[in-house]
Every structure is written in C-alpha cells, then in structure tokens.
N, CA, C and O atoms as CSV, one atom per row, in Angstrom:
chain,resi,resn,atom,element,x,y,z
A,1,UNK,N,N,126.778,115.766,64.672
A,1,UNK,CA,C,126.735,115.385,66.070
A,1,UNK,C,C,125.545,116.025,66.786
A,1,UNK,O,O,124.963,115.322,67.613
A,2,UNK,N,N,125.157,117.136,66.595
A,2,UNK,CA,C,124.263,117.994,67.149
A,2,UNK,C,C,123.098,117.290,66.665
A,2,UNK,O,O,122.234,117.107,67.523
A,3,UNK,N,N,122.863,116.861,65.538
A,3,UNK,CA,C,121.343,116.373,64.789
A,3,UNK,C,C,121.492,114.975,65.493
A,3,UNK,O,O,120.415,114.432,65.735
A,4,UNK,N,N,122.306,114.482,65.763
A,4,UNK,CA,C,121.247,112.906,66.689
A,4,UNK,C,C,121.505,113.086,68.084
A,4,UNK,O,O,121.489,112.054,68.755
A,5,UNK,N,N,121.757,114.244,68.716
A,5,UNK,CA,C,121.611,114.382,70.081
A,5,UNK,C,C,120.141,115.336,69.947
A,5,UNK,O,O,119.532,115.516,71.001
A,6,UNK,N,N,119.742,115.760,69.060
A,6,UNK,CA,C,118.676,116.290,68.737
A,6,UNK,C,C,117.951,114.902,69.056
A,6,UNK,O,O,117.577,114.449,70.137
A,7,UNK,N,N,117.871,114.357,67.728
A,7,UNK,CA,C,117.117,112.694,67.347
A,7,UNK,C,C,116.599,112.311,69.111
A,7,UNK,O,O,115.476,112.346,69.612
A,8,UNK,N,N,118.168,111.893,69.820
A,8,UNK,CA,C,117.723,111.214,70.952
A,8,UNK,C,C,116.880,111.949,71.818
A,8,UNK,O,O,115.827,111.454,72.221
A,9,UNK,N,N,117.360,113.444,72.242
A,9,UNK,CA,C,116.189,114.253,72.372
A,9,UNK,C,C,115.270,114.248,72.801
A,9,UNK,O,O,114.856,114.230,73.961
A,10,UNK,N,N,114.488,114.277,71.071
A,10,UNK,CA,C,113.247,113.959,70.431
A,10,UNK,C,C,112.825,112.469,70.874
A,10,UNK,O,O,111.704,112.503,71.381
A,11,UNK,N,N,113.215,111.542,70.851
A,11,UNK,CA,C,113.052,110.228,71.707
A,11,UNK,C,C,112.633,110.375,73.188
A,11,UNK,O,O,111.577,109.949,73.654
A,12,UNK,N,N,113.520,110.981,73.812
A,12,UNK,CA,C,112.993,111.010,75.204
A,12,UNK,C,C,111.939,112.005,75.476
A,12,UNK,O,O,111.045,111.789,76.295
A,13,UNK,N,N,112.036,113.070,74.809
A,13,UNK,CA,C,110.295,113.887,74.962
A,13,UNK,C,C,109.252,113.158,74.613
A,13,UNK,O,O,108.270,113.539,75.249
A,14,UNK,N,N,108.954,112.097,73.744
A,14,UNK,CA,C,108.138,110.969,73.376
A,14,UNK,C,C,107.708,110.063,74.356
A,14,UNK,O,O,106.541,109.901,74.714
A,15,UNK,N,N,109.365,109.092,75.052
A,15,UNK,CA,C,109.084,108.675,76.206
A,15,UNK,C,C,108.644,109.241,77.072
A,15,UNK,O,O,107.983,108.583,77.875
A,16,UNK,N,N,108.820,110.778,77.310
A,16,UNK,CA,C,107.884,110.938,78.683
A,16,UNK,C,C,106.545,111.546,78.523
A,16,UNK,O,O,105.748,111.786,79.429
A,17,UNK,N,N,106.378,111.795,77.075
A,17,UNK,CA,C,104.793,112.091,76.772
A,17,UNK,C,C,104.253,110.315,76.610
A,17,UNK,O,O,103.085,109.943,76.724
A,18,UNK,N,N,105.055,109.714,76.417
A,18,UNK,CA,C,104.021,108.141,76.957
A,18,UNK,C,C,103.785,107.507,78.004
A,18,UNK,O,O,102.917,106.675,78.269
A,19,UNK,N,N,104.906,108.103,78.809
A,19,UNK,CA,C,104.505,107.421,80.176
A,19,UNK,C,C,103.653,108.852,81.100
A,19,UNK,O,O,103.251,108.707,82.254
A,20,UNK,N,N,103.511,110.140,80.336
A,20,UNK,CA,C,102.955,110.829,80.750
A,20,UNK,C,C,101.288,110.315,80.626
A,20,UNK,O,O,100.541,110.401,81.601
A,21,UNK,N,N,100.930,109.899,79.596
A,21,UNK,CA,C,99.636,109.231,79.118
A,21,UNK,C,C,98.732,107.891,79.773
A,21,UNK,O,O,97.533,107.624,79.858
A,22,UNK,N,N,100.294,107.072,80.268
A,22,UNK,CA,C,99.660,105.976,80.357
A,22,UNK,C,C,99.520,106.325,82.390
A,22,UNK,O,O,98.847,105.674,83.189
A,23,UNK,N,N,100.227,107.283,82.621
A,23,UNK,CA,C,99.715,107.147,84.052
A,23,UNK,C,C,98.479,108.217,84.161
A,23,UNK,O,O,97.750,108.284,85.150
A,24,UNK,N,N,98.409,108.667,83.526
A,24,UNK,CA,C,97.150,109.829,83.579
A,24,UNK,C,C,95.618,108.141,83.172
A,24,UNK,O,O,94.586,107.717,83.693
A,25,UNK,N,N,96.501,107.822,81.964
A,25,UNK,CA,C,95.614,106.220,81.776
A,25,UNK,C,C,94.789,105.775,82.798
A,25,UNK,O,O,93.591,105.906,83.050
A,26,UNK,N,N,96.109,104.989,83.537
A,26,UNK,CA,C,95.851,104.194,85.208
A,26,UNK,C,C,95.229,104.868,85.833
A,26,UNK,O,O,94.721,104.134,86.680
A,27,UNK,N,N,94.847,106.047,86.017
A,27,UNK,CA,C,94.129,106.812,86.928
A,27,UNK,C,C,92.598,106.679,86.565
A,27,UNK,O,O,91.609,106.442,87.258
A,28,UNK,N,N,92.785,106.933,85.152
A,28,UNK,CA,C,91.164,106.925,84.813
A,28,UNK,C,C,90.343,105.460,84.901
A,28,UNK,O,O,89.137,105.310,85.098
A,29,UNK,N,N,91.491,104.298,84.670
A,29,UNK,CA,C,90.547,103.212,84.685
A,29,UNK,C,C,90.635,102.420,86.283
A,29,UNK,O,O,90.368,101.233,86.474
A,30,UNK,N,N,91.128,103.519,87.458
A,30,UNK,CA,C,90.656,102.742,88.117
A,30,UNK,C,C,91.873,102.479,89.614
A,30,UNK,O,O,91.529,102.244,90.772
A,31,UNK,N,N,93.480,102.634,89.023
A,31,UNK,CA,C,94.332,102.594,89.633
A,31,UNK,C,C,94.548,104.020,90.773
A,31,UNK,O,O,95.490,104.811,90.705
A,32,UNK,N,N,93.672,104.061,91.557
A,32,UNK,CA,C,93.462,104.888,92.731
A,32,UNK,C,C,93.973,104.504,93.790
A,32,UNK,O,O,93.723,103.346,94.125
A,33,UNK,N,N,94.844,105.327,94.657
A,33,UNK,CA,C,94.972,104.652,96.115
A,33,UNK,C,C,93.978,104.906,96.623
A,33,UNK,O,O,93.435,106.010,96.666
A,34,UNK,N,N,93.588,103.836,97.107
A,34,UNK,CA,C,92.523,103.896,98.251
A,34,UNK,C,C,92.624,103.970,99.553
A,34,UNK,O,O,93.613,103.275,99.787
A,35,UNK,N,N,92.184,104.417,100.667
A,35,UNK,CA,C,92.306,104.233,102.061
A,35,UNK,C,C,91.702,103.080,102.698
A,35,UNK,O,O,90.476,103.032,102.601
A,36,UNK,N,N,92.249,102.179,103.302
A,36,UNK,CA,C,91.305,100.556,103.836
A,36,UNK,C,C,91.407,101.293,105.362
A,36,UNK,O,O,90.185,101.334,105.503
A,37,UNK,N,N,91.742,101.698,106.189
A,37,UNK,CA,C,91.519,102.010,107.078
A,37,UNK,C,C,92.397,102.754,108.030
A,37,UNK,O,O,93.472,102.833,107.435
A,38,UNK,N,N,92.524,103.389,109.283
A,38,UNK,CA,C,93.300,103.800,110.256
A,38,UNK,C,C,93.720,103.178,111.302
A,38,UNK,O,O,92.911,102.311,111.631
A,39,UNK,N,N,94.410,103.219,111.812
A,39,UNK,CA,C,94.691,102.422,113.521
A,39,UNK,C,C,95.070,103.388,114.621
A,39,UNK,O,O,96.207,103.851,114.718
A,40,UNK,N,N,94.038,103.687,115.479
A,40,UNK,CA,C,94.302,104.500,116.394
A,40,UNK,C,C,95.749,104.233,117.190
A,40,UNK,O,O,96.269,103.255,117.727
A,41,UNK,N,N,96.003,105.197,117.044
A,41,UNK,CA,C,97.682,105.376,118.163
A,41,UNK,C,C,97.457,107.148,119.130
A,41,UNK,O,O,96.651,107.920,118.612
A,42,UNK,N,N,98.019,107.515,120.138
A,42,UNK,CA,C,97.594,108.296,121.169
A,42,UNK,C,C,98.989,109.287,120.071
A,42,UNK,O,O,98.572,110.342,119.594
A,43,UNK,N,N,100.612,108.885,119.720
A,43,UNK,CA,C,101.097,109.826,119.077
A,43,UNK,C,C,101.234,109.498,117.359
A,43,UNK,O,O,102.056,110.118,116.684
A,44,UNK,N,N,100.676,108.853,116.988
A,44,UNK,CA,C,101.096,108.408,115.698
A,44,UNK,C,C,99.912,108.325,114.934
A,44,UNK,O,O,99.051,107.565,115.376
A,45,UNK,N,N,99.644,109.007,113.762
A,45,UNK,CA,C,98.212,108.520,112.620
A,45,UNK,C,C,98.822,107.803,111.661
A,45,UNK,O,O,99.596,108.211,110.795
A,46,UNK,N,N,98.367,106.533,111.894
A,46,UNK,CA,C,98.484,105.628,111.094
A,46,UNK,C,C,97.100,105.300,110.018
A,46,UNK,O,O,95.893,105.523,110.116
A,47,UNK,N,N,97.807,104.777,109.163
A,47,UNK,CA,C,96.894,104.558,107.570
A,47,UNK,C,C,97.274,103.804,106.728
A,47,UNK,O,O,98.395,103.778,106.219
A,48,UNK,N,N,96.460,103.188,106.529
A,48,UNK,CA,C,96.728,101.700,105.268
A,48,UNK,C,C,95.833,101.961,104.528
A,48,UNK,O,O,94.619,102.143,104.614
A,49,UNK,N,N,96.895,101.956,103.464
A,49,UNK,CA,C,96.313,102.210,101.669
A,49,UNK,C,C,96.588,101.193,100.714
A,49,UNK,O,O,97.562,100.456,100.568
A,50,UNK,N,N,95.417,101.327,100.039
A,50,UNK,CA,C,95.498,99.517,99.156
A,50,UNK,C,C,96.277,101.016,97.259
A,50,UNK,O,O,95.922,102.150,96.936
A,51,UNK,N,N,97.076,100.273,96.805
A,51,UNK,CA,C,97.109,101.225,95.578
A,51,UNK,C,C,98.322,100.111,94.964
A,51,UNK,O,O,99.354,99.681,95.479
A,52,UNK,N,N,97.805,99.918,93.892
A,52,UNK,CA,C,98.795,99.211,92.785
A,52,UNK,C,C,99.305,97.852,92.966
A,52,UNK,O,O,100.411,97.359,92.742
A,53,UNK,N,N,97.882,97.228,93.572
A,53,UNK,CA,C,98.728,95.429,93.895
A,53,UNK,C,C,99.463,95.705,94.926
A,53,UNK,O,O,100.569,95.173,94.842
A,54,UNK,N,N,99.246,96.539,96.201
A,54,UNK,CA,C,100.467,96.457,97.544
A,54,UNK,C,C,99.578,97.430,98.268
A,54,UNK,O,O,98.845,98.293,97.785
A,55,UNK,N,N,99.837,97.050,99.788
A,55,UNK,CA,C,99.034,97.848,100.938
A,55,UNK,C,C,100.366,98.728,101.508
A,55,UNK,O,O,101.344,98.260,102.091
A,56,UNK,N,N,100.103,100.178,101.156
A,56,UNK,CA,C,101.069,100.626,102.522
A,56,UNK,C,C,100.448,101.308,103.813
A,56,UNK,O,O,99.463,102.018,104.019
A,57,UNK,N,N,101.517,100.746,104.628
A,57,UNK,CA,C,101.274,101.557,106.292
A,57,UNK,C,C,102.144,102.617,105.835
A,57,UNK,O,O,103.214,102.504,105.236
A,58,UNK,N,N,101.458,103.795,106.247
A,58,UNK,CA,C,102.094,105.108,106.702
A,58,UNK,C,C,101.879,105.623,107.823
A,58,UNK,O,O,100.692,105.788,108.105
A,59,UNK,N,N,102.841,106.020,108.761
A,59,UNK,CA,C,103.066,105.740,109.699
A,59,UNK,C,C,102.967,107.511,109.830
A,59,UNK,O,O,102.755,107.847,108.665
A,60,UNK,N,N,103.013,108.699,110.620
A,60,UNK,CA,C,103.224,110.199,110.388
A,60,UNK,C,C,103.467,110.560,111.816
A,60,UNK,O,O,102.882,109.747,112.533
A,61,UNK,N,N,103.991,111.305,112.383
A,61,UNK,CA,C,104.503,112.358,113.806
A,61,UNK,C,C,105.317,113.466,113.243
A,61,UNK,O,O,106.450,113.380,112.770
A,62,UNK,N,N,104.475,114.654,113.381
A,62,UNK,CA,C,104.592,115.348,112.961
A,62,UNK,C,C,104.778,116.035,111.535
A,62,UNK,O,O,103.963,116.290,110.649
A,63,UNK,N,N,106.096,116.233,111.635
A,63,UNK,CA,C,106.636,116.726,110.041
A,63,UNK,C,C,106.856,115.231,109.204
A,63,UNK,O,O,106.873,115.175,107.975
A,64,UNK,N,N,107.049,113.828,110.255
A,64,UNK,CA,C,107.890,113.242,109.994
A,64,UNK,C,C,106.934,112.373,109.497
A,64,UNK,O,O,105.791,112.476,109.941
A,65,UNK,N,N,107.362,110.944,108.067
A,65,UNK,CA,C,107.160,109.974,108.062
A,65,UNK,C,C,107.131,109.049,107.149
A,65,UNK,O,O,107.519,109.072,105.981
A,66,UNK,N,N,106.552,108.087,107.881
A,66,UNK,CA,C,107.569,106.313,107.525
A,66,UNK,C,C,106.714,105.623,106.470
A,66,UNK,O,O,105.546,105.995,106.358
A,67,UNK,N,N,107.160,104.696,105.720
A,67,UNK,CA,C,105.966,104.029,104.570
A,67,UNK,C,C,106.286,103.192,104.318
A,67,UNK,O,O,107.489,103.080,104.086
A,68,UNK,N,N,105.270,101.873,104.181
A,68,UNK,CA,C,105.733,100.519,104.487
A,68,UNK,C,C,104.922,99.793,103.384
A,68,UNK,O,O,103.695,99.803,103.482
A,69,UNK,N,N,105.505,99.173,102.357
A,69,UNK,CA,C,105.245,98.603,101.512
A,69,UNK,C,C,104.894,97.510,101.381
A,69,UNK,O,O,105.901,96.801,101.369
A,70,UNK,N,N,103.578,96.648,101.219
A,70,UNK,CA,C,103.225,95.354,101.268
A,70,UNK,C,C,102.211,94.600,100.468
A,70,UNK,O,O,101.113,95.090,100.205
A,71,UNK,N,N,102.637,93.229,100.025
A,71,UNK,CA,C,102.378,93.100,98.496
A,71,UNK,C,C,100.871,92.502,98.675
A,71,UNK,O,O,100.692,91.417,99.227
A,72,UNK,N,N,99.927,93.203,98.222
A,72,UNK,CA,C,98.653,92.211,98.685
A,72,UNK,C,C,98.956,90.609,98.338
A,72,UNK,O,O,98.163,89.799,98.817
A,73,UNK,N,N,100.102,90.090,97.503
A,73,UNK,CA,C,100.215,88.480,97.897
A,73,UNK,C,C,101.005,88.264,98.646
A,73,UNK,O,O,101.750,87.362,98.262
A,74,UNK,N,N,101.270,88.701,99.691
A,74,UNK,CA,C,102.467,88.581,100.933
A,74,UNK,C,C,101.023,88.331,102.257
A,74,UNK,O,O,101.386,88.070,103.404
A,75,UNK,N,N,99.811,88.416,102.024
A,75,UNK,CA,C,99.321,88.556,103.311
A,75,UNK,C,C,97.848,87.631,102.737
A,75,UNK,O,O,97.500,87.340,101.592
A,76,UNK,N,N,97.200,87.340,104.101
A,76,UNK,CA,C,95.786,86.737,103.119
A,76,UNK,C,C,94.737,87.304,103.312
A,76,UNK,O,O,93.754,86.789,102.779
A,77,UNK,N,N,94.493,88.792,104.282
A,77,UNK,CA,C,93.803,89.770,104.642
A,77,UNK,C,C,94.151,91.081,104.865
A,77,UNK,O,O,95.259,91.551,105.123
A,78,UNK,N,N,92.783,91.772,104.700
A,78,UNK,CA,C,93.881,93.150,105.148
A,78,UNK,C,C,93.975,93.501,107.012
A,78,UNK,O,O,94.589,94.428,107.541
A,79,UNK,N,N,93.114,92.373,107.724
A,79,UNK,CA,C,93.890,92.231,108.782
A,79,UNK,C,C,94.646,92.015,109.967
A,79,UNK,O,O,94.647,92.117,111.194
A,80,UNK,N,N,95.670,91.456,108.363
A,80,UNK,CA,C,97.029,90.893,108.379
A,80,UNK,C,C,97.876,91.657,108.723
A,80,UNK,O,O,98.885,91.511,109.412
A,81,UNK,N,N,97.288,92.797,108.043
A,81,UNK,CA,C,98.345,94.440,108.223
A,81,UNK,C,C,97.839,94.385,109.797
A,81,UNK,O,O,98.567,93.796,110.596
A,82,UNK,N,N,96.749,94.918,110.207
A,82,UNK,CA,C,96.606,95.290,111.126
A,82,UNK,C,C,97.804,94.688,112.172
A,82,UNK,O,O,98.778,95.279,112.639
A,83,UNK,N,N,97.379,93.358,112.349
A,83,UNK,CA,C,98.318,92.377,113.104
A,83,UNK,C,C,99.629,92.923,113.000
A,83,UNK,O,O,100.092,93.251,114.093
A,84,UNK,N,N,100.179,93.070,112.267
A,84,UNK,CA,C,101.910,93.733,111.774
A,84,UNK,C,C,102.078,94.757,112.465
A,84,UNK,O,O,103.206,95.046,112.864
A,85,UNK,N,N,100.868,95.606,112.784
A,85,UNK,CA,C,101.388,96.629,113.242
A,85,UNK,C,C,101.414,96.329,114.800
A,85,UNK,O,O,100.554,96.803,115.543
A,86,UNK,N,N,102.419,95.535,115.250
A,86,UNK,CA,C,102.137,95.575,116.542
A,86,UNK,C,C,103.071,96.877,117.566
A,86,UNK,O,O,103.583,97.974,117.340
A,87,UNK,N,N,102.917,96.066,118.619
A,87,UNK,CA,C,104.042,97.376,120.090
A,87,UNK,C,C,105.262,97.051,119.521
A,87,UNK,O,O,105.948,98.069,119.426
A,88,UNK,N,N,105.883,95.958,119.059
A,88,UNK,CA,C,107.352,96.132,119.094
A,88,UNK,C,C,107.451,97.189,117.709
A,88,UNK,O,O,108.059,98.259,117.746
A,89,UNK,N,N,106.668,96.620,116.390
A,89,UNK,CA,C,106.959,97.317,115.129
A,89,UNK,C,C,106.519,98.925,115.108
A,89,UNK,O,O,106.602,99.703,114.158
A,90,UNK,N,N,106.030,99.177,116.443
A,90,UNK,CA,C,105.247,100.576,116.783
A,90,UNK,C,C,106.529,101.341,117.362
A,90,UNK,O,O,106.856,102.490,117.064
A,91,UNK,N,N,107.306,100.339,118.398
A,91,UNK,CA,C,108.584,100.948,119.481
A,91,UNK,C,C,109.637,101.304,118.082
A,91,UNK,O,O,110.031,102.456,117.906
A,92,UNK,N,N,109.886,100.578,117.474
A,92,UNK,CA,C,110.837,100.721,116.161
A,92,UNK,C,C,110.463,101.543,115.218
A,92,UNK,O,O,111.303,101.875,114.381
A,93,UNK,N,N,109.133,102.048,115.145
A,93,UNK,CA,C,109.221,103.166,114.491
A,93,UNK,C,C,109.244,104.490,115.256
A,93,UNK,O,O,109.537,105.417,114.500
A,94,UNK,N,N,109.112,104.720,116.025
A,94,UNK,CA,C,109.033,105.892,117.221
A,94,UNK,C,C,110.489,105.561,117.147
A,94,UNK,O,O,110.929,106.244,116.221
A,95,UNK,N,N,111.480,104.829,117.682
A,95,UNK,CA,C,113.156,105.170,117.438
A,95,UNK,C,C,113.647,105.812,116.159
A,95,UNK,O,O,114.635,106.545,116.131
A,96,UNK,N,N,112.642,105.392,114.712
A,96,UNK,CA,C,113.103,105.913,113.874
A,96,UNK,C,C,112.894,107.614,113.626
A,96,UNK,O,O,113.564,108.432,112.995
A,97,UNK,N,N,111.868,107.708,114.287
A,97,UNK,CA,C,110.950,108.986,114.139
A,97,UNK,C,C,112.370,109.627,114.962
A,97,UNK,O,O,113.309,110.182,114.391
A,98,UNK,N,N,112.277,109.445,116.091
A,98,UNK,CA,C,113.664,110.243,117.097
A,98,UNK,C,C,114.800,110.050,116.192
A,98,UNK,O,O,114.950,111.176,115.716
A,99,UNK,N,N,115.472,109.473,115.800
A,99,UNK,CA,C,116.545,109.529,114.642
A,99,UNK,C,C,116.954,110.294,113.450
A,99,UNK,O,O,118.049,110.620,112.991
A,100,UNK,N,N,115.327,110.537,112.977
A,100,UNK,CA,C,115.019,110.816,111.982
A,100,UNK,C,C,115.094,112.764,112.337
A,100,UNK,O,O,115.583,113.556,111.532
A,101,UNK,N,N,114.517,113.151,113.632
A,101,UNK,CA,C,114.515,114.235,114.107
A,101,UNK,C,C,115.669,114.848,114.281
A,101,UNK,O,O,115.901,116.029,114.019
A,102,UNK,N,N,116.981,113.446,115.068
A,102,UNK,CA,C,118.209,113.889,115.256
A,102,UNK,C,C,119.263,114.243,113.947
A,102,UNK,O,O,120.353,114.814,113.961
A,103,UNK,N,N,118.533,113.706,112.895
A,103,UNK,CA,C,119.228,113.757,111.620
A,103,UNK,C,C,119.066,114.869,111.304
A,103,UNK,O,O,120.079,115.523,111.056
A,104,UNK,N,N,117.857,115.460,111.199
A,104,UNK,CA,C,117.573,116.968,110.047
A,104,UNK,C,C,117.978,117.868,111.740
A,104,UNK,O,O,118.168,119.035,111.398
A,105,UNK,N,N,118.092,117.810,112.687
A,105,UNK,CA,C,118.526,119.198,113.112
A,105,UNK,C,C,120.194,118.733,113.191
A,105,UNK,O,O,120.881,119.715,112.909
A,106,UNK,N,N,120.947,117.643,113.463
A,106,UNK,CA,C,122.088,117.994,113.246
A,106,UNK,C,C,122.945,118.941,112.092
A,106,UNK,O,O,123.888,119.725,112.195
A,107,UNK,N,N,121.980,118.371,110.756
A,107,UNK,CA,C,122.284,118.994,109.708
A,107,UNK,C,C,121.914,120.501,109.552
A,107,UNK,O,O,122.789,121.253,109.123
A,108,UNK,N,N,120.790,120.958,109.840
A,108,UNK,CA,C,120.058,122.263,110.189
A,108,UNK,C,C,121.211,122.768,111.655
A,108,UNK,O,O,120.914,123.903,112.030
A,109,UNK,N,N,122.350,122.165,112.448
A,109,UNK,CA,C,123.206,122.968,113.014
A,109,UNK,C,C,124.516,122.982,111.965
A,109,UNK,O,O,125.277,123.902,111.664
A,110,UNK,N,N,124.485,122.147,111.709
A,110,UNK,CA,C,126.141,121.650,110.648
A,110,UNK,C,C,125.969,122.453,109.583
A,110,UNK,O,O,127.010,122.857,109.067
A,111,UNK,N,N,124.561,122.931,108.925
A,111,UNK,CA,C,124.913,124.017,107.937
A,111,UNK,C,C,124.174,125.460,108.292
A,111,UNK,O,O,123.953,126.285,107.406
A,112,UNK,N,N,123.752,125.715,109.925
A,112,UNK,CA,C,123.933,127.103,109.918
A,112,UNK,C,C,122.340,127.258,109.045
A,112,UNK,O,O,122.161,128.407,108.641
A,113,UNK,N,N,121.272,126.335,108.739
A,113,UNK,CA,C,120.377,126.408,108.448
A,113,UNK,C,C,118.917,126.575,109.424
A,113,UNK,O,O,118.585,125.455,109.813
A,114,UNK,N,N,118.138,127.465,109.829
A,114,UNK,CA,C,117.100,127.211,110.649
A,114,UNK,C,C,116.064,127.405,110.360
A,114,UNK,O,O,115.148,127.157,111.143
C-alpha cells in the first residue's frame, strides 16, 4: 500500500515539474502581461493589461482590488475596454470597494484581530 502511494507521489512531483517547465516555457516565448494603458480616475488607478488571449481592468483603492477579465474576442478594440469603463461601471465598483472595506474590518472586529 505504501509503494503505490509512493508511485502516485512520484506522478504528481512530475506533474508539477511539467507544468513547472512549461510556464517558465510561456514566459520565455513571449506570454508576458503587458500594460495597454491607464485611465485616469481622481480615486481609483486603473490599468488594462493584455496577457494570455484576455484584457484585464484592474481597478485598485488602496489596499483594495477588483479584476476584470476580458476575452480579446469579446471586443473589436482595445478601446472597447476603455468605453466599458464607464460612471455607472465606475459607481459599482467604488460600492464594491466600500463593501469590500466593510467586510475585512467586520471580521478584523469579530475576531479580535487588528
């Protein structure tokens, strides 16, 4: 019993020395996130990154933040993104950001953590 829980093991140290390889791989030939640009906001740094066939918005305030996944065949420019990011999808993330704030200090009172 012990020798093929060994075996399997030995299998999965393999699997992750191959997928250890092939992403060290992707890096070298090319699979980089890139930065396509910023969008000024007065509280929010926003950033769109092209990386792996998909653009994300990342959205940041402070400690906090949001990441938005989008398939470069979902759009026919990059900006398309721009456009997306409008005032309402801007107001909805600022609620999340406040939510998101009310979450980690409720918990930071509920466990006596500061």
């Amino acid at each position: 019993m012990n020798v093929k829980w060994l075996k399997i093991f030995d299998i999965g140290l393999q699997i992750n020395n191959c997928n250890y390889i092939a992403s060290n791989f992707n890096f070298l030939i090319g699979f980089t996130m890139r930065v396509v640009g910023e969008i000024p906001h007065p509280q929010l740094k926003i950033t769109i990154f092209n990386w792996n066939n998909r653009y994300l918005i990342k959205l940041e305030a402070g400690s906090f933040e949001q990441t938005f996944k989008v398939s470069e065949f979902d759009i026919t420019s990059e900006e398309d993104l721009k456009k997306m990011v409008d005032s309402e999808f801007l107001q909805e993330a600022e609620a999340r950001f406040n939510d998101m704030a009310q979450s980690l200090l409720k918990s930071q009172q509920r466990n006596d953590v500061f």
